[in-house]
C-alpha positions as CSV (number, residue, x, y, z in Angstrom):
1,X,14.1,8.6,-33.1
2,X,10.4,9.9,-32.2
3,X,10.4,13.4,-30.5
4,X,13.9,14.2,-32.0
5,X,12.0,16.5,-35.0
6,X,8.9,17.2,-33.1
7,X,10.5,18.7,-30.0
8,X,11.2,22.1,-31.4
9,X,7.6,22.8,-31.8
10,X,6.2,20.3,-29.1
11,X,5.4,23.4,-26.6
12,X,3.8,25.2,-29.5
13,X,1.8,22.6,-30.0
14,X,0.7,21.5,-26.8
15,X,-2.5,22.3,-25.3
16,X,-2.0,21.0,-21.4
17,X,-2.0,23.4,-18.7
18,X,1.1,22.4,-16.9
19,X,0.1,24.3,-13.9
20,X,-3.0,22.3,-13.0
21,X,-1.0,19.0,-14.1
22,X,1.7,20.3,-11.5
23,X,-1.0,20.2,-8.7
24,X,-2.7,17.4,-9.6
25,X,0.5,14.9,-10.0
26,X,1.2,16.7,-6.3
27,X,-2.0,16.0,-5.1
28,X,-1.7,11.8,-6.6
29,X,1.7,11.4,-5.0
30,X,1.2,13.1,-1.7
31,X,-1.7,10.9,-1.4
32,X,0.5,8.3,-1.1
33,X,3.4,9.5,0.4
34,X,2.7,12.7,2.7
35,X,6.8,13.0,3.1
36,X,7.3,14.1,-0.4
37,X,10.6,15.9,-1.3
38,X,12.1,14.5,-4.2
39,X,11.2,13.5,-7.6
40,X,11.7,12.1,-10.8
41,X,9.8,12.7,-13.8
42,X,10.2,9.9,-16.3
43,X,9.4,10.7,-20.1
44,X,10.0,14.6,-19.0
45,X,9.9,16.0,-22.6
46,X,10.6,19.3,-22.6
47,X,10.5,20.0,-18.8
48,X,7.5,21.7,-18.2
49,X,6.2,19.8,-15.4
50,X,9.6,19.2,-13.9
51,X,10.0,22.8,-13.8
52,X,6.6,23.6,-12.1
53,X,7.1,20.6,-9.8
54,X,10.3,22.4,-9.0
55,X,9.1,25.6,-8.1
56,X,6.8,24.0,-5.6
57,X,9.7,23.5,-4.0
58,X,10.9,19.7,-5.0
59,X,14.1,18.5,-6.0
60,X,13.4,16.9,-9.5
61,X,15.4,14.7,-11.8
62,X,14.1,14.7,-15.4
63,X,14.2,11.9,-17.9
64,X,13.8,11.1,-21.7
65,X,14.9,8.8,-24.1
66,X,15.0,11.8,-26.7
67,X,18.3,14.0,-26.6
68,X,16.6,17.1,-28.4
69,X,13.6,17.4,-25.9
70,X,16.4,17.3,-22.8
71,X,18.6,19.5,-24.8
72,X,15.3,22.0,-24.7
73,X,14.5,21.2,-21.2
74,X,17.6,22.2,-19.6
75,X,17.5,25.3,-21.9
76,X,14.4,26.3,-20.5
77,X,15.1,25.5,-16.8
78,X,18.4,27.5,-17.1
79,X,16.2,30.6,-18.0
80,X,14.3,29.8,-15.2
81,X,17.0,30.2,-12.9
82,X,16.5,26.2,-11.5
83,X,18.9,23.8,-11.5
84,X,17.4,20.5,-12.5
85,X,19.1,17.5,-13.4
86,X,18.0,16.0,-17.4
87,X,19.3,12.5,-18.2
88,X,18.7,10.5,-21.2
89,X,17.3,7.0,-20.7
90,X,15.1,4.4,-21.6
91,X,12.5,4.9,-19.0
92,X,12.0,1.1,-19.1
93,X,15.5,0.6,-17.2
94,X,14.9,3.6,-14.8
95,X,17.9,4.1,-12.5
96,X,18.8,6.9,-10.2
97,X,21.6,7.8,-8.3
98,X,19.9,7.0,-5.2
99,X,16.2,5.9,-4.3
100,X,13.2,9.1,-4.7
101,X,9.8,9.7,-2.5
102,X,8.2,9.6,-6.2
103,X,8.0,8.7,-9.8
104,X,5.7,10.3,-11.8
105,X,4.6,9.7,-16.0
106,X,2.4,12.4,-17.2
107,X,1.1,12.6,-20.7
108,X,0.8,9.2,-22.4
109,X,4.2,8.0,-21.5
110,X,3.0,4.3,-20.4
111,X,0.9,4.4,-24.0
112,X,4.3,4.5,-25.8
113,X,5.4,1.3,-24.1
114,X,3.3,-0.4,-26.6
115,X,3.9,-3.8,-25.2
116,X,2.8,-5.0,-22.1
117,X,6.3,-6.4,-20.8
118,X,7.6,-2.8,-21.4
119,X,5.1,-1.2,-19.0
120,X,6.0,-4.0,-16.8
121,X,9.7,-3.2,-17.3
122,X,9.0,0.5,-16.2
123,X,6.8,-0.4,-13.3
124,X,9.6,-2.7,-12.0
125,X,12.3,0.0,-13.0
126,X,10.1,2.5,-11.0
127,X,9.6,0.2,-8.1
128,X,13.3,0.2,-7.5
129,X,13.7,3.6,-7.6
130,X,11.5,4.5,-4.8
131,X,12.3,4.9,-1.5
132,X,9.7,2.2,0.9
133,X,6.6,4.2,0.9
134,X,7.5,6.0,-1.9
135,X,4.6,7.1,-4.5
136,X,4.2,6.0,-8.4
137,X,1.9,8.3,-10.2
138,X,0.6,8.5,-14.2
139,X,-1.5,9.1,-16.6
140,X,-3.0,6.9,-19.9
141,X,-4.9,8.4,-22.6
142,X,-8.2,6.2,-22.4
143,X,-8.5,3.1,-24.8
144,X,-12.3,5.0,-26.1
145,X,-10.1,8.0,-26.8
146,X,-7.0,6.4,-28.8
147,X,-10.2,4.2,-30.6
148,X,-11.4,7.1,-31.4
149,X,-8.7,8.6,-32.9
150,X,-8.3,5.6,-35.5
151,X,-11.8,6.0,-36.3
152,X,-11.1,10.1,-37.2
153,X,-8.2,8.9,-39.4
154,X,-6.8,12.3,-40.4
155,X,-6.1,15.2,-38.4
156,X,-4.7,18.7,-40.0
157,X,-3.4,22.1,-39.1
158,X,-2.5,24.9,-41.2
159,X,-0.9,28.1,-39.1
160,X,1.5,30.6,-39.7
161,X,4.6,29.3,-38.4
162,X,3.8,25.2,-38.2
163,X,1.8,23.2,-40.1
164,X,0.9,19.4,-39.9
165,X,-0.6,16.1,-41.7
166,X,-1.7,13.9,-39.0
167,X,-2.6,10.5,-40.3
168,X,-4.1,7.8,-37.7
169,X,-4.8,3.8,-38.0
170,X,-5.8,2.0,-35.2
171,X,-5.6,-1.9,-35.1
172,X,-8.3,-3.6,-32.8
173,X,-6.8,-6.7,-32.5
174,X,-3.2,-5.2,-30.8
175,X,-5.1,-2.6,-29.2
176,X,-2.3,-0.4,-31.1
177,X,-2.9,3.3,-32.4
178,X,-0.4,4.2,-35.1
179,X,0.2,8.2,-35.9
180,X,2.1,9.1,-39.3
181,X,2.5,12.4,-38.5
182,X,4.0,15.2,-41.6
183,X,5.2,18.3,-40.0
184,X,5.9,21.9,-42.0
185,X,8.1,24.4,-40.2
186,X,8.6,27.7,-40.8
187,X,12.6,28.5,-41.0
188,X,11.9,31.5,-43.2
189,X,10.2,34.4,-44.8
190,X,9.4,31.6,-47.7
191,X,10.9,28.2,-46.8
192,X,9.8,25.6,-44.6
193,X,11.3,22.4,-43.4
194,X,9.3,19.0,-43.7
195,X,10.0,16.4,-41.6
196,X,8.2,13.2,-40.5
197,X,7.8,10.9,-37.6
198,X,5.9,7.7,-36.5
199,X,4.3,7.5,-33.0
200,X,2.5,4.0,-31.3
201,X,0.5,4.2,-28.5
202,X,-1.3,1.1,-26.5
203,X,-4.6,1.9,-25.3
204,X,-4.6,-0.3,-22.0
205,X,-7.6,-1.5,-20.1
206,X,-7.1,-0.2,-16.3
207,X,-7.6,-3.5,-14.8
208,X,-4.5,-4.8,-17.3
209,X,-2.2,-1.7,-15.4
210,X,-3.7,-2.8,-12.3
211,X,-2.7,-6.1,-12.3
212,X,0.9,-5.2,-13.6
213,X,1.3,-3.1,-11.1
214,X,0.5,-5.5,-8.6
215,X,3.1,-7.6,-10.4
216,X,5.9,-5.4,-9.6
217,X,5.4,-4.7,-6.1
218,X,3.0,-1.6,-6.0
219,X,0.2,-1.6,-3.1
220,X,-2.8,1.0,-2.4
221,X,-3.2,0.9,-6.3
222,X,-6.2,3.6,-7.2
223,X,-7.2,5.3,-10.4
224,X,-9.4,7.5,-11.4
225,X,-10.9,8.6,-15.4
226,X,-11.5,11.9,-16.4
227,X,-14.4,11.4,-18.8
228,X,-13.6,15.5,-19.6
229,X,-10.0,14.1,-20.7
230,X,-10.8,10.8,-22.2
231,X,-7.7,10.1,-19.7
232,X,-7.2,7.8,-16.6
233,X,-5.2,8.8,-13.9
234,X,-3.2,6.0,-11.8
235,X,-1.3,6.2,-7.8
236,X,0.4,3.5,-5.9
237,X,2.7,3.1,-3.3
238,X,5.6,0.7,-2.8
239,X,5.0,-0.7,0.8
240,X,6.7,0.4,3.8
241,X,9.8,-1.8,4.9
């Protein structure tokens, strides 16, 4: 399963600042629902945003398909002294014990529903799970950006503790970037452990996310790219009842 290798060293590895992404998913949802209280991350990872989202004072539930990054995240918001909720699930068939003011799916976790009825599925999944007026907020990496990537073909990093191989293809025709990645992890003075894993991302067109959106029941759809980010940021709001 993707994620399952990769999640000890995701945080290592990642370069967001999880404090301005805290503010800014804030900012997306309250701008559609002012009454915000509760939330659910979908595609939570390791819990990073959940956990800043919960010491602005929400009540989060975290999801993931992958059992090692929720095994981390509860880890991590144990040390913090917060008691958040982690559940494994397909983000596609979204449920929750009761309906939330707002769903939010940061980092590329709409790319990884690679075809289109799976970001439909999730959208529809999401809609359900809001309360009327509740607030649907995410981000896409950029279809320029995951073009790009193909086009670099090999990415590589050599440090003390992890290492990687990064090989990328990107087929035009699917709109479909493919990432072979070959990790090396330090578990020693000498050794190292190899593993592998195979990620695919769709790179969308806004107008496509738009109009599936639309589709599941979402109003007061905006987005908004950051050219800085090579990423597009989406809000909508499922109407008032």
């Amino acid at each position: 399963m993707m994620y399952e290798g990769l999640a000890g060293v995701y945080d290592r590895l990642s370069d967001f600042d999880d404090d301005e992404r805290a503010r800014r998913y804030e900012a997306l949802l309250k701008g559609k629902q002012s009454d915000l209280k509760e939330l659910c991350d979908a595609g939570c990872g390791t819990g990073a945003l959940a956990i800043r989202l919960a010491r602005l004072g929400y009540r989060v539930t975290g999801v993931d398909l992958s059992q090692e990054m929720l095994r981390l995240a509860q880890d991590k918001a144990r040390r913090a002294g917060l008691h958040i909720p982690f559940v494994q699930q397909d983000m596609r068939f979204l449920t929750l014990p009761h309906p939330v003011d707002g769903v939010l799916c940061a980092c590329d976790g709409v790319n990884y529903l690679s075809a289109r009825d799976a970001a439909a599925r999730f959208f529809g999944a999401a809609f359900k799970c809001l309360l009327p007026g509740g607030a649907l907020a995410f981000d896409v990496s950029s279809r320029k950006k995951l073009e790009q990537m193909g086009k670099t073909g090999l990415y590589a990093l050599d440090d003390e503790d992890v290492s990687y191989i990064w090989m990328n293809r990107y087929d035009e025709a699917k709109r479909l970037l493919t990432m072979d990645i070959s990790f090396f992890v330090r578990e020693g003075e000498d050794s190292f452990r190899r593993f592998r894993e195979t990620h695919v991302q769709r790179a969308y067109e806004p107008e496509e996310l738009c109009a599936l959106l639309r589709d599941a029941g979402f109003t007061a759809i905006d987005y908004r790219e950051d050219e800085a980010e090579d990423r597009i940021y989406f809000a909508a709001k499922r109407p008032e009842e």
